[in-house]
ZADOVEX-497393 format. One line per 4 residues: number of its first residue (from 1); their letters; for each residue x, y, z of N, C-alpha, C. Coordinates in pm, whole numbers, plus 50000, padded with zeros to 5 digits. Each point is the difference from the previous one (the first is absolute). Layout:
! residues N
NUM	a	X/Y/Z/X/Y/Z/X/Y/Z ~ ...
! end
This chain:
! residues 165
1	xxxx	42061/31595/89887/50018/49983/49855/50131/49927/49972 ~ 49980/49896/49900/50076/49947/49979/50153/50099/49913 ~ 50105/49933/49976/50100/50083/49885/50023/49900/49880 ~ 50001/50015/49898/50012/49913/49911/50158/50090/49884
5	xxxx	50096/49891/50012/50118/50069/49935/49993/49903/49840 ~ 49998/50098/49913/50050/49921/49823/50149/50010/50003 ~ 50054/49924/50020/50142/49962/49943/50003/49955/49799 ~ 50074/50097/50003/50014/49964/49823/50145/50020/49935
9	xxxx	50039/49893/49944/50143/49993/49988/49987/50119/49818 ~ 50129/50069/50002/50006/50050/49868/49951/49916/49888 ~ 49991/50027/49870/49948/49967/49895/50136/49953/49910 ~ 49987/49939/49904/50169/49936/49940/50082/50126/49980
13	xxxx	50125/49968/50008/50073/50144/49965/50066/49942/49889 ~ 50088/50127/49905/50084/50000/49925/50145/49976/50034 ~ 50093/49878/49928/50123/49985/50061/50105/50040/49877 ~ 49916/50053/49867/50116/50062/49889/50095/50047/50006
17	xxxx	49993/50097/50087/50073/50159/49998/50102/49932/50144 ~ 50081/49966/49968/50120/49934/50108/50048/50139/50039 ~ 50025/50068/50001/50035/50169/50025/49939/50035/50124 ~ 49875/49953/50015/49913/50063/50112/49996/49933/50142
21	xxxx	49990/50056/50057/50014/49920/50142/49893/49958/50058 ~ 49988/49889/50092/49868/49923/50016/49861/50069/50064 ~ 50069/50114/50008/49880/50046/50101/49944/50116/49856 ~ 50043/50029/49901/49992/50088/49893/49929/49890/49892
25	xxxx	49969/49909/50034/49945/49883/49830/49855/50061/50018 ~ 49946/50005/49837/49922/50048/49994/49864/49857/50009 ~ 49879/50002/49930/49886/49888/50002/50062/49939/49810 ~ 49994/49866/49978/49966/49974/49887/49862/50030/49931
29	xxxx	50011/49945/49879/49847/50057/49933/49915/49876/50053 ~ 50049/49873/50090/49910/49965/50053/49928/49997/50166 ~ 50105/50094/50028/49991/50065/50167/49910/50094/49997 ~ 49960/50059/49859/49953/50145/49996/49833/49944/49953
33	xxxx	49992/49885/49917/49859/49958/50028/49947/49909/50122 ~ 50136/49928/50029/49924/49909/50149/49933/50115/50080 ~ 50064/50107/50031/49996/50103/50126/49832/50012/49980 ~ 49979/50065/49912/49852/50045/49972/49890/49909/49986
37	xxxx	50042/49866/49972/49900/49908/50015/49975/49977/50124 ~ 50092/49935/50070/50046/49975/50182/49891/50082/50028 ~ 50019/50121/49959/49918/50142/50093/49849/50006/49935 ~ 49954/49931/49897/49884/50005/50005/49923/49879/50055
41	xxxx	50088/49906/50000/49932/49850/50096/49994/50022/50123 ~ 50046/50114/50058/49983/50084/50154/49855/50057/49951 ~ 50043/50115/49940/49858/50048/49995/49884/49968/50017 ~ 49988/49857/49862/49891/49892/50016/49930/49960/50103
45	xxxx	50085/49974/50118/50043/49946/50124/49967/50106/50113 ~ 49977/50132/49945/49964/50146/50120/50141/49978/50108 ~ 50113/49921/49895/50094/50014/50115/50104/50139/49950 ~ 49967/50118/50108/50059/50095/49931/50059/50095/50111
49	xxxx	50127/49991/50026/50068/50073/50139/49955/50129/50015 ~ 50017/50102/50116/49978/50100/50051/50131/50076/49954 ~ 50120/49907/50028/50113/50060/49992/50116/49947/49869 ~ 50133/50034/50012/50053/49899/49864/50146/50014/50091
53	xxxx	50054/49922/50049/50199/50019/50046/50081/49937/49927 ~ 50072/50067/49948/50075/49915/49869/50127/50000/50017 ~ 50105/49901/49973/50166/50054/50007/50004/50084/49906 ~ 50116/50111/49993/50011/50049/49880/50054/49957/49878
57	xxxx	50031/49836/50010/50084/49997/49898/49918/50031/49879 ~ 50061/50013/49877/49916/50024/49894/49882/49880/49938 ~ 49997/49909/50014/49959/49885/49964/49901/49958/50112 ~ 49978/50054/50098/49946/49981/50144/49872/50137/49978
61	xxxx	50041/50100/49988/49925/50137/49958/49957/50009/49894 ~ 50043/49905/49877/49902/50066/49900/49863/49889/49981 ~ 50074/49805/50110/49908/49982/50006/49862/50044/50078 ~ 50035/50100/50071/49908/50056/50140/49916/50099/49951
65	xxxx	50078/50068/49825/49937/50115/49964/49862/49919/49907 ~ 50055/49898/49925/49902/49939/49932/49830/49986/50062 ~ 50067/49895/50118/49847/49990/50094/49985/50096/50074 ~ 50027/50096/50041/49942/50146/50054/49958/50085/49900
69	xxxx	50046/49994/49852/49890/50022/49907/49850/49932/49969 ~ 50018/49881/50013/49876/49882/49982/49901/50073/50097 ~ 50094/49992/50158/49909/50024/50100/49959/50123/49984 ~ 50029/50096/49916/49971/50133/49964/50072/50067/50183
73	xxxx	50070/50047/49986/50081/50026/50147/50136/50083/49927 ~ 49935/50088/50046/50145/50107/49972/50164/49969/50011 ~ 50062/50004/49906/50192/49918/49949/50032/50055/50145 ~ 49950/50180/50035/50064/50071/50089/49983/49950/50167
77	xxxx	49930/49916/49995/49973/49962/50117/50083/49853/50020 ~ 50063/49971/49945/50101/49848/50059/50110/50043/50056 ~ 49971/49964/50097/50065/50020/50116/50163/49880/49960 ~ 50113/50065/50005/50129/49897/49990/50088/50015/50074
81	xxxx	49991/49861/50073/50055/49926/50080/50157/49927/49941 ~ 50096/50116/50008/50137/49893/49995/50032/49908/50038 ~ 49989/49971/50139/50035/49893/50049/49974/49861/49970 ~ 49858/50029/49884/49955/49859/49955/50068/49951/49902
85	xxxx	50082/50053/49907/50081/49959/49955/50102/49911/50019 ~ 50048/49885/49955/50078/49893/50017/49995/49942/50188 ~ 49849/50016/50025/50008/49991/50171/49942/49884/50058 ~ 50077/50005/50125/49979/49886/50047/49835/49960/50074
89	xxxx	49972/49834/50044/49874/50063/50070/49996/50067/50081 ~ 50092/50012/50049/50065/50086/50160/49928/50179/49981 ~ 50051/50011/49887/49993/50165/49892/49838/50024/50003 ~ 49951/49876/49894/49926/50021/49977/49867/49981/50087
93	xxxx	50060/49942/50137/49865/49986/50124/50000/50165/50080 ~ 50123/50062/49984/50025/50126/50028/49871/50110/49966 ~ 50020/49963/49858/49941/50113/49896/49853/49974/50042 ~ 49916/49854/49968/49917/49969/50027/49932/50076/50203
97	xxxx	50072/49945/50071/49949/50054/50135/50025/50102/50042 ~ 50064/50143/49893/49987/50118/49957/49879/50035/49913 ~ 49904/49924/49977/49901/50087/49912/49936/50075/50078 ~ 49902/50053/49887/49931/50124/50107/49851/49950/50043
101	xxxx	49979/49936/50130/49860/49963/50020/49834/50023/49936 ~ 50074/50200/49984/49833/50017/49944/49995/49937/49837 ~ 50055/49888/49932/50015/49930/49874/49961/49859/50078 ~ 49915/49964/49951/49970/49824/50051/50025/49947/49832
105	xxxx	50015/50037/49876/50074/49915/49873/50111/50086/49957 ~ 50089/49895/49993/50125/50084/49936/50088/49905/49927 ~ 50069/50067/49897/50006/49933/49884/50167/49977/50035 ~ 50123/49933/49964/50116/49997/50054/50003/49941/49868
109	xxxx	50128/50078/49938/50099/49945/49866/50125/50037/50020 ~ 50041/49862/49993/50159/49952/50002/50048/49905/49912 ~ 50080/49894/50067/50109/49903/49941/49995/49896/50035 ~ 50037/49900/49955/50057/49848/50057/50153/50014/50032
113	xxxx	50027/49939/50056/49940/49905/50106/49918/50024/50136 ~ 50029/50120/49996/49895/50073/50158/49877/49974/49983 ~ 49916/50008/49901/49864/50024/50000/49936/49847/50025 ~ 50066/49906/49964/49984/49865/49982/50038/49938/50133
117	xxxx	50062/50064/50086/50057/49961/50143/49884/50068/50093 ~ 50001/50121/49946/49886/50084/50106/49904/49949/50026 ~ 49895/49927/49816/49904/49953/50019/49999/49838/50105 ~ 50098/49927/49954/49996/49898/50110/50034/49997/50123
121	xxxx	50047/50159/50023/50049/49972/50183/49862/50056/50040 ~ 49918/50108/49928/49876/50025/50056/49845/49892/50026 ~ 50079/49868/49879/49892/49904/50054/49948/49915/49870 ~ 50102/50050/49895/49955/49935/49846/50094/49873/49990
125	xxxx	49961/49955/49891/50110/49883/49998/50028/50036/49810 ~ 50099/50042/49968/49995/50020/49886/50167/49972/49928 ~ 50030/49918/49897/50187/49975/49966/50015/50145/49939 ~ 49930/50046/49924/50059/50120/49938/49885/50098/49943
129	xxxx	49980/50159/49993/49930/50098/49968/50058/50026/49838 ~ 49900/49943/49882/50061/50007/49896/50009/50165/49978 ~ 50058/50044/49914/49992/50141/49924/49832/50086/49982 ~ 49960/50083/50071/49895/50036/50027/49887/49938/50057
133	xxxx	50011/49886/50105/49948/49957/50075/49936/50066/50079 ~ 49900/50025/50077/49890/50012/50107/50010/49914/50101 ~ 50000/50058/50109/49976/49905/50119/49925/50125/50109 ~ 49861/49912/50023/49882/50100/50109/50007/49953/50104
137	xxxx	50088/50065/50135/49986/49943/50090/49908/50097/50105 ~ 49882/49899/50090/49941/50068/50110/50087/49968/50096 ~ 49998/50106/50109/50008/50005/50155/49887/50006/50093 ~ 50002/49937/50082/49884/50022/50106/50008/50059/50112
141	xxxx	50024/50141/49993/50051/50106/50056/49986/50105/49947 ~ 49990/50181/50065/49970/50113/49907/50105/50088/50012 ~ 50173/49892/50081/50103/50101/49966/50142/49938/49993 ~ 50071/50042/49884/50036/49964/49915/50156/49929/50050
145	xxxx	50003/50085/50160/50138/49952/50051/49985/49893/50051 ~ 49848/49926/49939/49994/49855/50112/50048/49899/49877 ~ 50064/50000/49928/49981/49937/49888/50138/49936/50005 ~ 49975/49877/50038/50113/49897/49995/50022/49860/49955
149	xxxx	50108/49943/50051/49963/49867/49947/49880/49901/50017 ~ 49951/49922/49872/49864/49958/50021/49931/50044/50009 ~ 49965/50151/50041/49872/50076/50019/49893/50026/49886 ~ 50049/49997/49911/49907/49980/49815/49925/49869/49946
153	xxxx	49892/50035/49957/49917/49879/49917/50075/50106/49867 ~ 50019/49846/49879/49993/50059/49898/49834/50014/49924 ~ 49963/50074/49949/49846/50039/49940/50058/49908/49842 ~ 50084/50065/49990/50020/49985/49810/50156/50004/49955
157	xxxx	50025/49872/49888/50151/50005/49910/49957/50028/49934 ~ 50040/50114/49871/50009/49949/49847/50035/50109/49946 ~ 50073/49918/49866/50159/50029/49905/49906/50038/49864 ~ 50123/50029/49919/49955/50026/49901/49931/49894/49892
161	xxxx	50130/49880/50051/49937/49844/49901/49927/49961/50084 ~ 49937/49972/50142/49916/49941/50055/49857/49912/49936 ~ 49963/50118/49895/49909/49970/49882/50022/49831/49925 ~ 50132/50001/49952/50046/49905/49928/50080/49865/50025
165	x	49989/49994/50157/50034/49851/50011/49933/49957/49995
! end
């Protein structure tokens, strides 16, 4: 069996509140509708993880809570992954060839610039993961520590404006 990983960058955040620290910004009011759309063009799609690993930042988790609502998938079950936070691909190939085998889809929400590096060292060619972006990558393999450079087809991009160019 193949593994198929969703990489999905957070949803827009809020930069008002200068007080708060980057890992504390909350979603704007347009982070908070991208999230839920994103997650029903999965649905559409029967693309719908087993699992959800999210950084904790706040803006990273509440986009993770949005589409684990869509996916109807319990808030209590996202699993968070610190390390994905502000991480490198180095971090984030870590986390990845740490999953747990018996999951062949799993959903990964983080940040740029990692997520946008990850996807092209695994085999994408992509300049940048806009603000709630999707990226479906297969492996052709059924464990998860084989997962390296080049080893990914991408299946699927798409953003929130994708619609409108």
């Amino acid at each position: 069996m193949a593994k198929e990983l969703i990489i999905i960058r957070h949803a827009k955040s809020d930069w008002k509140n200068t007080e708060l620290s980057d890992f504390d910004r909350p979603l704007n009011n347009r982070g908070k509708s991208n999230a839920p759309e994103m997650a029903h063009r999965l649905v559409k799609q029967k693309i719908v993880p087993e699992l959800i690993v999210s950084s904790p930042a706040l803006r990273a988790l509440t986009t993770a809570k949005f589409f684990a609502d869509t996916w109807q998938m319990p808030l209590a079950d996202i699993q968070q992954e610190p390390s994905i936070y502000e991480a490198s691909v180095r971090s984030l190939l870590e986390v990845v060839n740490q999953l747990d085998n018996k999951f062949d889809r799993i959903a990964l929400f983080g940040h740029n610039p990692g997520l946008t590096d990850l996807v092209n060292y695994f085999g994408g060619y992509l300049n940048n993961m806009p603000t709630c972006s999707v990226v479906l990558l297969k492996f052709p393999f059924d464990d998860w520590a084989m997962a390296s450079e080049g080893t990914a087809k991408v299946l699927l991009f798409d953003y929130p404006k994708s619609g409108e160019d």
